[in-house]
C-alpha positions in Angstrom: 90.3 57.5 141.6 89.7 61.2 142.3 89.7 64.0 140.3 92.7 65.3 142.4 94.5 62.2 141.5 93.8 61.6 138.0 95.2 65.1 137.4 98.2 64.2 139.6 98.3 61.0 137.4 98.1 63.3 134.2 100.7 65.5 135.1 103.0 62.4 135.7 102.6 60.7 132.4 102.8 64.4 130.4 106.0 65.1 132.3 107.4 61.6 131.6 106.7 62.2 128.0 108.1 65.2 126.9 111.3 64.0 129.1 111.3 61.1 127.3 111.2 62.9 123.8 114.3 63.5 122.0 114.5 66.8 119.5 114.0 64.4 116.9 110.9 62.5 118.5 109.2 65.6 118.9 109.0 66.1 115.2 107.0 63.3 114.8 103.0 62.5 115.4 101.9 60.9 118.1 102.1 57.5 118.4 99.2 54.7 119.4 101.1 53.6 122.4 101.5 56.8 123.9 98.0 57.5 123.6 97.0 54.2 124.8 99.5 54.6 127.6 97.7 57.8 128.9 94.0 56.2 128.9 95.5 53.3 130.6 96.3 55.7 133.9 93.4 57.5 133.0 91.3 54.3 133.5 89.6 55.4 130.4 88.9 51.3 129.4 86.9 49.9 126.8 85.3 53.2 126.0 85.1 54.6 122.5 85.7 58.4 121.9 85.7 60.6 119.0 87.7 63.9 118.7 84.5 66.5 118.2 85.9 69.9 117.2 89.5 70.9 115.9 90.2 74.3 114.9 90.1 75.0 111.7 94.2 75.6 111.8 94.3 72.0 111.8 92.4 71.6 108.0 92.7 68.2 106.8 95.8 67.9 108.6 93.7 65.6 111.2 93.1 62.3 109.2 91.0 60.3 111.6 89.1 62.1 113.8 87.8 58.3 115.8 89.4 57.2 118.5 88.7 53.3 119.3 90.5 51.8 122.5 92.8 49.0 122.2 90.9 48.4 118.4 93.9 47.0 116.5 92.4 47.6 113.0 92.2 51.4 114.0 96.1 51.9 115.1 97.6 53.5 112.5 94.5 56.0 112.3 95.6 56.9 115.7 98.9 57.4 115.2 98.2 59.8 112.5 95.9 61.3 113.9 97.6 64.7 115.1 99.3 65.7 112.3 99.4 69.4 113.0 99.9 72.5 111.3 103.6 73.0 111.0 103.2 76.4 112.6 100.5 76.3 115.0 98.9 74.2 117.4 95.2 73.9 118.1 92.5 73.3 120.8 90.8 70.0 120.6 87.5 68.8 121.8 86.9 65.1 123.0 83.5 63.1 123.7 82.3 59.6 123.9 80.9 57.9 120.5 76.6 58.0 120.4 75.4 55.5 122.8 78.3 55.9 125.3 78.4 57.7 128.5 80.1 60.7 129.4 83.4 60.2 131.6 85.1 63.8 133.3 88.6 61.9 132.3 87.8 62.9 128.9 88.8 66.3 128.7 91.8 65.5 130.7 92.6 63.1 127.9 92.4 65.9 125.4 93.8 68.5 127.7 97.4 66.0 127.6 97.2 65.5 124.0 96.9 69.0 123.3 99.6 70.1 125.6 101.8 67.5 124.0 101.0 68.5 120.7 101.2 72.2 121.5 104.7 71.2 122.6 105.5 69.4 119.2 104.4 72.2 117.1 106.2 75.0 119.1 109.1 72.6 119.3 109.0 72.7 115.4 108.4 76.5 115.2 111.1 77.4 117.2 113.4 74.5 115.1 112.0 75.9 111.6 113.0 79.2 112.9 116.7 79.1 112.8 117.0 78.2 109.3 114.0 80.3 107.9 113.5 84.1 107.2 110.3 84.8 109.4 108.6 87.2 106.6 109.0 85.1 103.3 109.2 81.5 105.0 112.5 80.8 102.7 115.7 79.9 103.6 117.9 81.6 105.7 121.9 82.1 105.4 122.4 79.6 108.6 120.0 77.0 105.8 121.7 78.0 102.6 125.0 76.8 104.4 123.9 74.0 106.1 122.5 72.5 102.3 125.5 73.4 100.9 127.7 72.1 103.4 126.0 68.5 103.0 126.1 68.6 99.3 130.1 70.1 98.8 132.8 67.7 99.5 136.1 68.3 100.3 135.7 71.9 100.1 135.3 71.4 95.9 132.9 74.3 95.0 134.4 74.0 91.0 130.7 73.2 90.8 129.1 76.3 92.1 128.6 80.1 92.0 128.3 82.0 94.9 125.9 85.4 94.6 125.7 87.9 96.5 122.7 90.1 95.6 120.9 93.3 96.7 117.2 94.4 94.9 118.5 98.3 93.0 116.4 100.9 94.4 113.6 99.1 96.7 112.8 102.1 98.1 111.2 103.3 95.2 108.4 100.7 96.1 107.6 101.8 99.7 107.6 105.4 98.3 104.8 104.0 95.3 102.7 102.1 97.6 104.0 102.4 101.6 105.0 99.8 103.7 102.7 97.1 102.9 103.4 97.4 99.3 106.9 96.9 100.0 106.4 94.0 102.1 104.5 92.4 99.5 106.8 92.8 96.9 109.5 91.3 99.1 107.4 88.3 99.7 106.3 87.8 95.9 110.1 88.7 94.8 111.5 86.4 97.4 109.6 83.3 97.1 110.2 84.2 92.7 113.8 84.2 93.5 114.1 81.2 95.4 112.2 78.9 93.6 114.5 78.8 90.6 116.8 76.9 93.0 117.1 73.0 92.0 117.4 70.1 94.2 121.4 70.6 94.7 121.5 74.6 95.2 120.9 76.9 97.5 118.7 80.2 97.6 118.3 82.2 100.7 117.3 85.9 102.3 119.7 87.7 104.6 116.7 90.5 105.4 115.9 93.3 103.9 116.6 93.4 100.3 119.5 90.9 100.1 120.2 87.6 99.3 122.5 85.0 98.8 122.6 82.5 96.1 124.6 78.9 95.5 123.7 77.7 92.3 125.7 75.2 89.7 127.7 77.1 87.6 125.1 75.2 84.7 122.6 77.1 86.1 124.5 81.1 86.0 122.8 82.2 82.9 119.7 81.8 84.4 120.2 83.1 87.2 122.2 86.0 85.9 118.7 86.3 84.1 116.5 86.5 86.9 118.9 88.7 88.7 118.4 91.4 85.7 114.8 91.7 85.8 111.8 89.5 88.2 108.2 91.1 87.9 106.5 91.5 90.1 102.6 92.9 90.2 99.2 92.7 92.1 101.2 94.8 94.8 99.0 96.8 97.4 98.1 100.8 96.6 99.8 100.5 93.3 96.4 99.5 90.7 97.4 97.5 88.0 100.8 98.1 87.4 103.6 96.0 86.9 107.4 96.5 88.6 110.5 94.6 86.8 113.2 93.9 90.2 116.9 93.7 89.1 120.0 93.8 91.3 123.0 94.9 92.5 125.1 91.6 92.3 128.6 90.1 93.6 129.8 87.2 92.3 132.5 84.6 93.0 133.6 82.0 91.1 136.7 79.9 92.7 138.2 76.7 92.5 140.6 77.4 94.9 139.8 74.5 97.9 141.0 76.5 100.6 138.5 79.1 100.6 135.6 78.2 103.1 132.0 79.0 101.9 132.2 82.3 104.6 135.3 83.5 102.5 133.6 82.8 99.5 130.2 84.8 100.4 133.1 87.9 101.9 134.5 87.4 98.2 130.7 88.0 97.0 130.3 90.6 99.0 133.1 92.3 98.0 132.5 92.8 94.1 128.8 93.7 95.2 130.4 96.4 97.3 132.7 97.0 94.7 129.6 96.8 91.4 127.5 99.4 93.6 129.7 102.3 95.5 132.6 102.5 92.7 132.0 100.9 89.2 128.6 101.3 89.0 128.2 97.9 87.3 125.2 95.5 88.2 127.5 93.1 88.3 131.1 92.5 89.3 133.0 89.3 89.4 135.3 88.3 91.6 138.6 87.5 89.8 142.2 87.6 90.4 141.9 90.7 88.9 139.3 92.0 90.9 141.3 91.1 94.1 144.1 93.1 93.4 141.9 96.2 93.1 140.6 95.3 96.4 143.2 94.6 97.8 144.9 98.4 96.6 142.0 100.3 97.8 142.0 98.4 101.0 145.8 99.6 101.8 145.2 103.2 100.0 144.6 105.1 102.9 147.4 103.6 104.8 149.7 103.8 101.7 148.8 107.4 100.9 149.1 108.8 104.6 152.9 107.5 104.5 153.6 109.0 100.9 152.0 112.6 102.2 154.7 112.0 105.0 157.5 111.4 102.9 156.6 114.7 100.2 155.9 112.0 97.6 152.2 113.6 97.2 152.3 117.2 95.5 150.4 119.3 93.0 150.8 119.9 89.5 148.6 122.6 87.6 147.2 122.0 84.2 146.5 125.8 82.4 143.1 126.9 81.4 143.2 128.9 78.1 141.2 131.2 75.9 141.1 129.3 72.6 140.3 132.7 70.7 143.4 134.3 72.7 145.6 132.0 73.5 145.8 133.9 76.9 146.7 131.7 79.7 143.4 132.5 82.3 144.3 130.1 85.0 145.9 126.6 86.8 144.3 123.8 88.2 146.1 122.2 91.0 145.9 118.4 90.3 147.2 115.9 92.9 150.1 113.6 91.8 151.5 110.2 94.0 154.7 109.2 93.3 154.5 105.4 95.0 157.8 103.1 94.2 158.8 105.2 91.5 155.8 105.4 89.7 153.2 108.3 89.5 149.8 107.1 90.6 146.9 108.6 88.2 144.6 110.3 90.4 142.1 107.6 88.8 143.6 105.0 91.2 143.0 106.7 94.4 141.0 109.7 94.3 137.5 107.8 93.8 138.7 105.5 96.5 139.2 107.8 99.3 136.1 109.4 98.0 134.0 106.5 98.5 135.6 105.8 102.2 134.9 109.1 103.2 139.1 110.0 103.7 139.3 112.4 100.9 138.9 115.7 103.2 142.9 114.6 104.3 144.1 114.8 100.5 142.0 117.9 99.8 143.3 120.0 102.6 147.3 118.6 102.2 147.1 119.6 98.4 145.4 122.9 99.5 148.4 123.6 101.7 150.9 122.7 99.0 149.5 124.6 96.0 149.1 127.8 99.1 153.1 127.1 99.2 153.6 127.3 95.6 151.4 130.5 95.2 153.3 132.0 98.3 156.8 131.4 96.1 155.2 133.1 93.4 154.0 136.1 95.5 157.8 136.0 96.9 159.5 135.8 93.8 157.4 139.1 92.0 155.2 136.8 89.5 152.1 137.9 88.1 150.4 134.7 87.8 147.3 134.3 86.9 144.2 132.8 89.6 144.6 129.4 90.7 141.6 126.8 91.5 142.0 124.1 93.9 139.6 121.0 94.4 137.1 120.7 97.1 135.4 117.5 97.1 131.9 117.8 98.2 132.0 114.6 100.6 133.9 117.9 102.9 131.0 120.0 102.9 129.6 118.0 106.4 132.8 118.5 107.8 132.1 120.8 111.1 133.5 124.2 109.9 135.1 123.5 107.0 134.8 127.0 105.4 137.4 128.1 108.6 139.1 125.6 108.0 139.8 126.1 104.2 140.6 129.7 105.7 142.5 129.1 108.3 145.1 127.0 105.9 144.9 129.9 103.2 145.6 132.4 105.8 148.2 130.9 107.4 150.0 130.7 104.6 150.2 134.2 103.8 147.7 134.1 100.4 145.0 136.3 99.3 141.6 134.8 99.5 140.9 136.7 96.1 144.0 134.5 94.6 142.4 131.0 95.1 139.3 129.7 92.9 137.3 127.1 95.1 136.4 124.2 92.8 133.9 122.1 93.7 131.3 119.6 92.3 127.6 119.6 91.7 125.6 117.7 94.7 124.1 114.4 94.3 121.5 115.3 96.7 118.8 117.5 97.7 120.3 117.6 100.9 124.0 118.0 99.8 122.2 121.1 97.5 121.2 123.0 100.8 124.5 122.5 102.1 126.2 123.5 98.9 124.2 127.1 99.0 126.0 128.0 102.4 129.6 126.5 101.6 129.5 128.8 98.4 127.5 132.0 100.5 130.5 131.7 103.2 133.7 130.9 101.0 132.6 134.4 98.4 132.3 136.1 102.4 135.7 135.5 102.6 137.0 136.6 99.2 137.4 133.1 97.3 136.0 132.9 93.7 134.2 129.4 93.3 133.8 126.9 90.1 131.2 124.7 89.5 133.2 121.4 88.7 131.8 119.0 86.4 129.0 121.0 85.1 126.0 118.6 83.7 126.0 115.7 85.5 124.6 116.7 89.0 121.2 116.8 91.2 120.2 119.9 89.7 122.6 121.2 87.4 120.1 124.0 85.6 118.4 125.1 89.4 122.3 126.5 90.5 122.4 129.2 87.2 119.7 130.5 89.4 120.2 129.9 92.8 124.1 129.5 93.0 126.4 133.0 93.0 129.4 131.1 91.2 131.9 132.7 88.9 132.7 129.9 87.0 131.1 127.0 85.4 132.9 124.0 84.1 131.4 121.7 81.7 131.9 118.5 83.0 134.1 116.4 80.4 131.0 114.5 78.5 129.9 117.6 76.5 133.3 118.3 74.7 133.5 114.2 73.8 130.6 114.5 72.0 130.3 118.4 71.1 131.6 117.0 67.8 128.9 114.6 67.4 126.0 115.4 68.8 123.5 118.4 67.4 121.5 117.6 71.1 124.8 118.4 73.2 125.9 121.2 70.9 122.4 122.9 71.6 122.2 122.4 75.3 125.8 124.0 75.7 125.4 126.4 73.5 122.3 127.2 75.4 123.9 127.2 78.9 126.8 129.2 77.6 124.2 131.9 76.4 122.5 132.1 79.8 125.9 132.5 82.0 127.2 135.0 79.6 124.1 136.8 80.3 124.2 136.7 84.3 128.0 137.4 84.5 129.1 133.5 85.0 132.7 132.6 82.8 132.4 128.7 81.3 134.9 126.9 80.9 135.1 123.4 78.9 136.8 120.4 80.4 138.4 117.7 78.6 139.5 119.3 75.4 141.6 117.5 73.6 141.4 118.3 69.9 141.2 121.3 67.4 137.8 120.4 66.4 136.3 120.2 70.0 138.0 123.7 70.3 136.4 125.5 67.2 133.0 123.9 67.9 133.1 125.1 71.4 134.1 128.8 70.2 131.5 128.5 67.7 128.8 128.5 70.3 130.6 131.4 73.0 132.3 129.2 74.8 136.2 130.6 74.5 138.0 128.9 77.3 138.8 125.6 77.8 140.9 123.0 79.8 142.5 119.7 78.7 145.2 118.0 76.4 145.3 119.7 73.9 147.2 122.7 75.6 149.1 120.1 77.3 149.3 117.7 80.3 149.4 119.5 83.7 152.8 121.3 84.5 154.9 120.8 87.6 155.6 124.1 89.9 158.5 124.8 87.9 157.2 124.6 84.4 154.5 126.0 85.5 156.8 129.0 86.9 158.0 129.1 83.6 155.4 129.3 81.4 153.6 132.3 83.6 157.0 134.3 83.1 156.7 133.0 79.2 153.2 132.3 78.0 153.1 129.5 75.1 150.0 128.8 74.5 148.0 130.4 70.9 145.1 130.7 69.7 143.6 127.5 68.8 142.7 129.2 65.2 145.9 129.6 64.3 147.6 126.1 65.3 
């Protein structure tokens, strides 16, 4: 037979192979009669051959490297012989044993076996791939359920947790060492992480920094452990130091056997949402509880829009007083919800909309009301004193938001010079910038502005400095533990010093007791805000106690 023909021979029996394979068969080696089958049309005969070279990808995966024709004793050498790697394939070189001639069918014989293996390996690759994470070679989600799915019956997870989990600042690791020191710790963390799963759970990557985890609910302590603190070292550009991994984590806990394991990991994900953007908890579980909070600050937005339509959302105004006085110095307008005839605490919603980005619609409606009330004043011939309104700093990226805080004053008919523009410290360097020119614009137009929450921002001492503000409000904290603490006592009474000295009022938040009041006067700080001059008014007591001050001295009471 030809050359031509022995290929056309080869072709045949490679093709009839793989056709012949089923997914399943092409996860296994080789076997003897399918390598004796293609040196039968080969006409390879009584010849024996030995495999030569293998790449080194191959290792010790290749048992036998002897081949001996239609040798009985040898067959199960042969069918083990191509174990391959269980990523790669690998190029094979066959030749005749010493003392045996060389035969051109040869290398046709390797050429099949390689291209069949080739196939089995790639076969495998592509199979591993859909259940493993391509960078840490763990499981995947699509795995984690699959496992889980054989080992849960009738839908009874009473055995299991299900964790949702997400490494707490990662970033800080690219920034220490770049990219590969990230990837690194990924790896390392990863394969850490998923090795504390036993034989009936479940540990897999979703990308990125997050996982999922189906352990028994034996096991939670543990994991609860590893979840607070995996070190990892040896990392890339980072010398000899050591980095201690926690995480963000959701968890849900269920009997309920209606729940499917994709409701259960939503559930997860859910109080990891919840344990990162709003409590700031590591971890949050998922609990009746728990639902019903998620369940309210799914529907407040929707809720709230139809209560601003029917006038059940308004403004009260708690006063801001000079304890050495008693002089009432200012109002606060304060949104209230009145929702099935109860008052909503701002504590239920505001942080909420805050977090979903929808608090610009609150801020603006309340700035319109509390412009209404003012106007009434103005009307009515009362000399009232400023009034301060809350501008949430999630509003200073909306486009032209200084017009439109303007535009609403305005149109109302009030004095720019009448309205004190509250506002928080930014979280951010970029929310700083941005701050600078909402504050430079709103004092263009006439508006005083407060610094809200004083203390507990990006850069709280940089804005004495850099920020023309009028006011500064300590943030609650201080007067909790102005009573308490000689550390908080000297850095207010320091802060207070340095305004006084460039011209800037400060105002305490959060007073609620005679105590807190004389220790703040102590130290220059005279005004104050907070409970102990009462809870915030509505319009008409308000109206009421401008025409007829009651508030004294808090040395006197």
């Amino acid at each position: 037979m030809d050359n031509k023909n022995v290929k056309r021979k080869s072709n045949c029996i490679f093709e009839s192979l793989l056709k012949e394979c089923t997914h399943e068969k092409l996860n296994k080696d080789l076997s003897h009669e399918e390598i004796q089958e293609i040196c039968d049309i080969l006409f390879i005969g009584e010849i024996n051959l030995k495999i030569i070279n293998t790449e080194n990808r191959f290792g010790d995966r290749v048992i036998n490297k002897n081949i001996f024709k239609r040798d009985c004793e040898c067959e199960e050498a042969i069918k083990y012989m191509y174990r391959l790697s269980d990523t790669r394939a690998g190029k094979i070189s066959i030749a005749p044993m010493k003392g045996h001639e060389e035969v051109p069918e040869y290398s046709i014989f390797a050429n099949i076996l390689f291209l069949i293996t080739y196939e089995v390996t790639t076969t495998r690759v592509l199979n591993n791939s859909r259940f493993m994470d391509p960078q840490t070679g763990v499981p995947n989600l699509r795995a984690v359920k699959e496992k889980i799915a054989s080992l849960v019956k009738d839908n009874d997870y009473s055995d299991y947790i299900i964790i949702y989990a997400n490494i707490q600042n990662f970033k800080y690791l690219n920034d220490c060492g770049g990219v590969e020191c990230g990837d690194t710790a990924i790896v390392t963390y990863t394969r850490k992480l998923v090795s504390l799963a036993e034989e009936d759970e479940a540990i897999g990557r979703l990308g990125g920094d997050h996982f999922i985890i189906c352990v028994k609910r034996r096991n939670q302590s543990k994991i609860m452990h590893a979840l607070a603190g995996i070190t990892v070292s040896d990392l890339p550009n980072t010398g000899d130091r050591k980095f201690v991994l926690s995480c963000w984590a959701g968890v849900m806990i269920s009997d309920n056997k209606k729940l499917s394991f994709d409701e259960r990991m939503q559930c997860a994900v859910d109080a990891y949402t919840m344990a990162k953007a709003r409590l700031k908890q590591r971890v949050v579980f998922y609990n009746d509880k728990f639902k019903a909070k998620l369940d309210w600050s799914r529907n407040v937005r929707e809720l709230l829009g139809k209560s601003i339509s029917k006038q059940e959302v308004y403004p009260v105004f708690q006063a801001k007083v000079n304890m050495r006085t008693g002089k009432l110095v200012g109002f606060e307008a304060l949104s209230r919800w009145k929702y099935q005839g109860r008052i909503i605490s701002p504590s239920e919603y505001i942080s909420i909309l805050d977090n979903q980005g929808m608090i610009h619609n609150l801020d603006m409606y309340i700035l319109m009301q509390t412009c209404e009330c003012i106007k009434k004043w103005d009307d009515a011939g009362i000399d009232y004193p400023i009034i301060s309104v809350n501008v949430s700093r999630k509003n200073l990226f909306i486009p032209n938001i200084e017009e439109i805080i303007h535009r609403i004053t305005t149109t109302a008919g009030v004095e720019p010079s009448k309205l004190d523009i509250e506002i928080t410290e930014s979280a951010t360097e970029d929310e700083f910038s941005r701050l600078l020119d909402f504050i430079t614009k709103m004092r263009q137009y006439g508006y005083r502005i407060s610094i809200d929450d004083f203390g507990v921002g990006y850069s709280s001492l940089s804005l004495l400095h850099t920020i023309d503000a009028d006011v500064i409000k300590f943030d609650k904290s201080f007067a909790d533990n102005i009573c308490s603490s000689n550390k908080v006592e000297y850095i207010v009474e320091s802060i207070v010093n340095y305004a006084n000295k460039i011209g800037m009022t400060t105002i305490a938040e959060g007073v609620e007791s005679k105590e807190q009041g004389k220790k703040l006067l102590d130290i220059g700080c005279e005004c104050c805000q907070g409970f102990y001059y009462g809870e915030p008014l509505s319009f008409e007591e308000a109206s009421e106690v401008i025409k007829k001050p009651i508030y004294k001295p808090i040395l006197e009471d």
